[in-house]
Structures are given as structure tokens and as C-alpha cells.
Backbone as JSON Lines, residues from 0, in Angstrom:
{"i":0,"aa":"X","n":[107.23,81.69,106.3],"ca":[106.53,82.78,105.66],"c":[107.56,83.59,104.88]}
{"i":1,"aa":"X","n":[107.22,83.6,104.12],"ca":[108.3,84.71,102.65],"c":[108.07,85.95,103.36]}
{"i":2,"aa":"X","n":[108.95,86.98,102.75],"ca":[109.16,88.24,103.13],"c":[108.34,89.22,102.14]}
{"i":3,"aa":"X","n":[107.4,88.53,101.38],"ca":[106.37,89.27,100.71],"c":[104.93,89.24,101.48]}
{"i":4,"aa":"X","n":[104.74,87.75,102.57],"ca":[103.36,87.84,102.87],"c":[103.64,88.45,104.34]}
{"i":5,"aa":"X","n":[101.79,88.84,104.65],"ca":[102.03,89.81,105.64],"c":[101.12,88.54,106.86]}
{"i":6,"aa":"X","n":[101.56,88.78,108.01],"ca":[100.64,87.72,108.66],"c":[99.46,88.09,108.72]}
{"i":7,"aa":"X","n":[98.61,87.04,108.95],"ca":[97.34,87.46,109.02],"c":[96.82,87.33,110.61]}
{"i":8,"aa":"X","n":[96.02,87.54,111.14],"ca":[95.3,87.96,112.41],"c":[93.72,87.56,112.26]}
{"i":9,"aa":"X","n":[93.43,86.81,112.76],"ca":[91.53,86.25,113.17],"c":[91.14,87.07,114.44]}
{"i":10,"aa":"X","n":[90.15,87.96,114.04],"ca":[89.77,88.53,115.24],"c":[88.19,88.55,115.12]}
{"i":11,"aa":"X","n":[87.56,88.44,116.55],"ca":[86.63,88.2,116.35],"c":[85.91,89.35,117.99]}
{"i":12,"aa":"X","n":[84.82,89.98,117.35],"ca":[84.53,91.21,117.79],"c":[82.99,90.57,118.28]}
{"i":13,"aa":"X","n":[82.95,90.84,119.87],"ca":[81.38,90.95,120.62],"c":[81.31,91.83,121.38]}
{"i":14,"aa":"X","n":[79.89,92.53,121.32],"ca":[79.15,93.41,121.99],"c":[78.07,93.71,121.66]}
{"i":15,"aa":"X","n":[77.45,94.53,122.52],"ca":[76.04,94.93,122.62],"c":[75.56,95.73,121.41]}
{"i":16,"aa":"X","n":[74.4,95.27,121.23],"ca":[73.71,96.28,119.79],"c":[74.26,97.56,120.03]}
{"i":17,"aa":"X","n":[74.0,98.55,119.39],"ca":[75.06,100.13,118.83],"c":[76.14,100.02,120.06]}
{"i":18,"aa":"X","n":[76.82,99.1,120.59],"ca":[78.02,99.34,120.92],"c":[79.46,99.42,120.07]}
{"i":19,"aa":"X","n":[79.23,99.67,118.75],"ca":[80.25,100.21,117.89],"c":[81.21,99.13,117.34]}
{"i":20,"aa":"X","n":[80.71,98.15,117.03],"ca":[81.54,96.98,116.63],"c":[82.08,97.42,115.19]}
{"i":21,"aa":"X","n":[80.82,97.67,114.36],"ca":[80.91,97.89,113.08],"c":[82.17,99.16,112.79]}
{"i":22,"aa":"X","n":[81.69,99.96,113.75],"ca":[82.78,101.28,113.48],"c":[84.05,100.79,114.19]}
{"i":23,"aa":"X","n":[84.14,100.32,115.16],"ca":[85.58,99.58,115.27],"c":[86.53,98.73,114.46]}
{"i":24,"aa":"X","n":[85.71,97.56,113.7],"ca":[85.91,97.0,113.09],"c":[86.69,97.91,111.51]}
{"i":25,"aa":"X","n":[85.55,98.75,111.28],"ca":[85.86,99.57,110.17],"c":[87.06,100.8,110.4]}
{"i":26,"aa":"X","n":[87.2,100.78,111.57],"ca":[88.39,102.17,111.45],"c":[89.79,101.2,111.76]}
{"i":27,"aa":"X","n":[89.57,100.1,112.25],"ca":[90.88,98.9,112.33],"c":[90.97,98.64,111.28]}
{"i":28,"aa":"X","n":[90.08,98.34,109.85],"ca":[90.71,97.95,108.81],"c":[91.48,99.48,107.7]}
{"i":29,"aa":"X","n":[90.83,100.16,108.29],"ca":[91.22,101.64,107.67],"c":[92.95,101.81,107.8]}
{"i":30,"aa":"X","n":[92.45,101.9,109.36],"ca":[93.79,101.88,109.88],"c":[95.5,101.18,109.51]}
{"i":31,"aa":"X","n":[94.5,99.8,109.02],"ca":[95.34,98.68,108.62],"c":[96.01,98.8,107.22]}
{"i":32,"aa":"X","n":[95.67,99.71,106.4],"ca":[95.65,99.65,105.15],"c":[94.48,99.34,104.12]}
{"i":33,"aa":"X","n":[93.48,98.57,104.67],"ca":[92.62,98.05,104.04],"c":[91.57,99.02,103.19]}
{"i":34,"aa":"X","n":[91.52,100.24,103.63],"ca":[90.51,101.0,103.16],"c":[91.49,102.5,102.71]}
{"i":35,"aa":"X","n":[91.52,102.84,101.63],"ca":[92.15,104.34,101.81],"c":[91.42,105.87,102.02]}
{"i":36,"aa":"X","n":[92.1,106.59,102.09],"ca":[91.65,108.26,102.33],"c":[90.24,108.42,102.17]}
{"i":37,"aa":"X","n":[90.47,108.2,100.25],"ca":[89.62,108.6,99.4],"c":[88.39,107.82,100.02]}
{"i":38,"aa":"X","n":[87.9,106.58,100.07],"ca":[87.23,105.77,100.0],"c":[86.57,106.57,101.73]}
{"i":39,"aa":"X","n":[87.28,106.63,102.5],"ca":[86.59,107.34,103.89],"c":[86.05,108.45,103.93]}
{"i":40,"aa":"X","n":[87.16,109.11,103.02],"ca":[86.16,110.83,102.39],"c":[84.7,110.45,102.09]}
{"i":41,"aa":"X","n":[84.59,109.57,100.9],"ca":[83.76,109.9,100.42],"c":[82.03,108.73,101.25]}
{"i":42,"aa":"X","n":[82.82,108.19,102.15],"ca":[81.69,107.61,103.21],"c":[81.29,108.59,104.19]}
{"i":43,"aa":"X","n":[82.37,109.32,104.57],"ca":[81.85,110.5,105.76],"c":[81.28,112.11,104.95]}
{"i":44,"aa":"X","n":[81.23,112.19,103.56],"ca":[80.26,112.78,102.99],"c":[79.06,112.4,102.86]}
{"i":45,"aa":"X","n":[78.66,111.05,102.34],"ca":[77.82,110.57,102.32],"c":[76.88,110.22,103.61]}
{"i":46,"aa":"X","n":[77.84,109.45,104.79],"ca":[76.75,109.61,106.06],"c":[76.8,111.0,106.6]}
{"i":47,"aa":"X","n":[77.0,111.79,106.53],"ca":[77.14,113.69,106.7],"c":[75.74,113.67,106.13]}
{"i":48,"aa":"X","n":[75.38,113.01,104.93],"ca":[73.84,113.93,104.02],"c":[73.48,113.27,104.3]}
{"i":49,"aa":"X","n":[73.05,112.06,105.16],"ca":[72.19,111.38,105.74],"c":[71.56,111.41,107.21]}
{"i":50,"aa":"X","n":[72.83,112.47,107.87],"ca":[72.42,112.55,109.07],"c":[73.06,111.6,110.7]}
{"i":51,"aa":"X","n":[74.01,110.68,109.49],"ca":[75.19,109.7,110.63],"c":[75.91,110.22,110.04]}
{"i":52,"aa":"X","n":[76.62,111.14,111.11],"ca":[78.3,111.27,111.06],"c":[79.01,110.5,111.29]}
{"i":53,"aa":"X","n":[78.59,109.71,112.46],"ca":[79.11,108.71,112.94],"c":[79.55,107.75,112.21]}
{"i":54,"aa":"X","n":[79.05,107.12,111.48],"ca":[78.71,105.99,110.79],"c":[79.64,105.69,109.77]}
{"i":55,"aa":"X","n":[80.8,106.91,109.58],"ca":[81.49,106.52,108.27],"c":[82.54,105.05,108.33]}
{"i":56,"aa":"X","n":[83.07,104.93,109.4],"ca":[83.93,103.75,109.12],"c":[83.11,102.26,109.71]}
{"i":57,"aa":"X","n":[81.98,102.5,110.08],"ca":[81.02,101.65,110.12],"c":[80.38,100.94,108.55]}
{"i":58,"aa":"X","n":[80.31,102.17,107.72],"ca":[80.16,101.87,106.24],"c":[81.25,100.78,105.14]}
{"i":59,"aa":"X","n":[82.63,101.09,106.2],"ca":[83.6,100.21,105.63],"c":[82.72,98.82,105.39]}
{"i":60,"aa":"X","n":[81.77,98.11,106.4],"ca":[81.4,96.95,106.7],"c":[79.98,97.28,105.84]}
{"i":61,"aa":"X","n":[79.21,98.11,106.35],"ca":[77.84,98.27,105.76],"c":[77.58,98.61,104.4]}
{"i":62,"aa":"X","n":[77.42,98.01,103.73],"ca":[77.24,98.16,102.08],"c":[76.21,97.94,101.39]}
{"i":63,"aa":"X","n":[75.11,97.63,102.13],"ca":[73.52,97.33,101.8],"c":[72.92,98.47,102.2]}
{"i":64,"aa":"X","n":[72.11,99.25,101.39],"ca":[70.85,100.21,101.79],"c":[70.51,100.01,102.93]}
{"i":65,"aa":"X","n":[70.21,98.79,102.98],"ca":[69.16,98.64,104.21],"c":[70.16,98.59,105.48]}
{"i":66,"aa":"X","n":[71.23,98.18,105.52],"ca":[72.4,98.8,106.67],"c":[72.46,99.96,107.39]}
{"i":67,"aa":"X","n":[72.58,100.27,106.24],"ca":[72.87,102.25,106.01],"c":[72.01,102.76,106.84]}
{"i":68,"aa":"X","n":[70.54,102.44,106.35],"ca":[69.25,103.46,106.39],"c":[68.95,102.94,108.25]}
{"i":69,"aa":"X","n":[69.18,101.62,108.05],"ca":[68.98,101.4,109.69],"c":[69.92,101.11,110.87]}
{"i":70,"aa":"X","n":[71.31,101.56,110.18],"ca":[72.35,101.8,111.11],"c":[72.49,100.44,111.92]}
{"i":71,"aa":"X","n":[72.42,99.2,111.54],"ca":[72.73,97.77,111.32],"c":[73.25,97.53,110.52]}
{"i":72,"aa":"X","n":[74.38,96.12,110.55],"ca":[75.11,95.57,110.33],"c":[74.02,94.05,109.8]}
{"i":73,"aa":"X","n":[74.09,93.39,108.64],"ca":[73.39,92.58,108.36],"c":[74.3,91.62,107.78]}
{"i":74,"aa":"X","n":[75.06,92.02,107.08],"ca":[75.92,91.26,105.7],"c":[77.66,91.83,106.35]}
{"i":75,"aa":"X","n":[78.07,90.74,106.7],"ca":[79.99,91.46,107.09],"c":[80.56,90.69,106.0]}
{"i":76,"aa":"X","n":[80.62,89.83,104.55],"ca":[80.95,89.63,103.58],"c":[81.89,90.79,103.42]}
{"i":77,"aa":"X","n":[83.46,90.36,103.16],"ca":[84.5,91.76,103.03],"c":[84.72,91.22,101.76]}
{"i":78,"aa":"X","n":[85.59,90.64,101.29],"ca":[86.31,90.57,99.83],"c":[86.32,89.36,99.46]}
């Protein structure tokens, strides 16, 4: 491995419906670099006027309306 690539990691996440996969998942890639400041600001404004606070690094993953509105995970398609 060159000293430019970074390793990569397969992880694979189970649990129970709203046991917080999505928001785990999403504050590990935050965490990771994957997501910045800005981009979390402006998800935890957005679930703020919706009424999930919760939900902002869950949004990292949720990107369909219909996610959002029903606080499910349908589509985990990242990049």
C-alpha cells in the first residue's frame, strides 16, 4: 500500500428497527472524514424544522423524502 492510500475497513452493522444503525453509521462516517461541519449543520437544521433532532447524522445515509419523512433507512447507496 503507497503512503497516499488510506486502508479501507468493511463493516457491516445489525440491529433492531430504530435501534440507531443509520445514526451510527452516519456519525462514524462524519467522524471519519467523510462528511464535513457544514454538510451536518445544515442536516441538523433541517431535521430541527421537521421535528427529528435526532436524525441528523442518520441523514448522512437517508437521502430520499420518503426516508426522512418516515425515519427509515431504504436506499444505503453512498458514493
Amino acid at each position: 500500500m503507497s503512503k497516499e492510500e488510506k486502508p479501507r475497513v468493511s463493516l457491516v452493522v445489525i440491529g433492531h428497527v430504530d435501534a440507531g444503525k443509520s445514526t451510527t453509521t452516519g456519525h462514524l462516517i462524519y467522524k471519519c472524514g467523510g462528511v464535513d461541519q457544514e454538510t451536518i449543520a445544515k442536516y441538523e437544521k433541517e431535521a430541527n424544522e421537521v421535528g427529528k433532532p435526532t436524525q441528523k447524522f442518520a441523514w448522512v445515509l437517508d437521502n430520499l423524502k420518503a426516508e426522512r419523512e418516515r425515519g427509515i433507512t431504504i436506499d444505503i447507496s453512498l458514493w
